[in-house]
LUMRO-232640 format. One record per residue (C-alpha): residue in one letter; x, y, z negated. Coordinates in steps of 0.5 Angstrom, whole numbers, padded with zeros to 4 digits, always signed. Last residue first. Example, Ala and Ser with C-alpha at 12.3 -4.5 7.8 and 13.67 -1.06 7.14 Angstrom:
REM residues 2
S+0027-0002-0014
A+0025-0009-0016
END
This chain:
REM residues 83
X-0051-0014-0004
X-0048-0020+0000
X-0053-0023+0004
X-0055-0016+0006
X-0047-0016+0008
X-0048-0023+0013
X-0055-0020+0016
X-0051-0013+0018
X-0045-0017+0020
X-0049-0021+0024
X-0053-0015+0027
X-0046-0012+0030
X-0044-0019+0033
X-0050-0019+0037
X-0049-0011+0039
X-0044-0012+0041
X-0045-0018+0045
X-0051-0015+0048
X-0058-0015+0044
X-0064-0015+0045
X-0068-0018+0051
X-0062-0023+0052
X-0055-0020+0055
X-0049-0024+0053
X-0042-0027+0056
X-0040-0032+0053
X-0034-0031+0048
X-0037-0032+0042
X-0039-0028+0037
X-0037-0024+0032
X-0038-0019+0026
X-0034-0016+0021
X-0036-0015+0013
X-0031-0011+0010
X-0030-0011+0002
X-0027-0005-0002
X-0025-0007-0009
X-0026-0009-0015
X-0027-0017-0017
X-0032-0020-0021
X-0038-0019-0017
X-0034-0022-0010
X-0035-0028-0014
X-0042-0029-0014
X-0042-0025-0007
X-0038-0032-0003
X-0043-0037-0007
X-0049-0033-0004
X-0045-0033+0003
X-0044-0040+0003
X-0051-0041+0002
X-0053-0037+0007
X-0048-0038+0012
X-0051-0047+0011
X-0057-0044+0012
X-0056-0041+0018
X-0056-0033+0018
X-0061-0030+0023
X-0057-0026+0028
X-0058-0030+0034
X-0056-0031+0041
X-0053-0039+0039
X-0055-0040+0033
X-0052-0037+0027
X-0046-0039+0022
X-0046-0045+0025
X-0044-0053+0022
X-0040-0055+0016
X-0035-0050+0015
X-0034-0043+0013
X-0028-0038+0015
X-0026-0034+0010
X-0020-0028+0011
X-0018-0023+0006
X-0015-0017+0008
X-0009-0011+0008
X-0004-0015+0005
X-0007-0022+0008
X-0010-0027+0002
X-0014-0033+0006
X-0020-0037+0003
X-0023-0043+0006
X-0030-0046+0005
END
């Protein structure tokens, strides 16, 4: 994992392997660990966090979920890995 300080965010980007399958919202093993380790951390520190979710730029449609929609429920996956 790296760790970038901005101004106004901090930026971490994961290696190893996908954070999720693709079309799915459930964490790999990889972003779970990773995630865990990241809330330790986090613990010590104050401030606010903000979990942003992505996809890639295939365009989506399954049964559930768009795009959006896909990118919203990774981000609620990862925070729920957090808190």
């Amino acid at each position: 994992m790296s760790a970038t300080s901005h101004t106004e965010c901090s930026a971490s980007t994961s290696v190893g392997g996908a954070m999720f399958e693709i079309g799915s919202f459930k964490p790999s093993p990889n972003l779970e660990k990773l995630m865990l380790t990241l809330a330790s951390v986090l613990r010590e520190r104050a401030g606010d966090i903000i979990v942003r979710g992505f996809t890639d730029s295939r365009a989506y449609k399954g049964n559930s979920f768009d795009n959006w929609q896909l990118s919203t429920a990774r981000a609620h996956s990862s925070l729920k890995l957090l808190v």
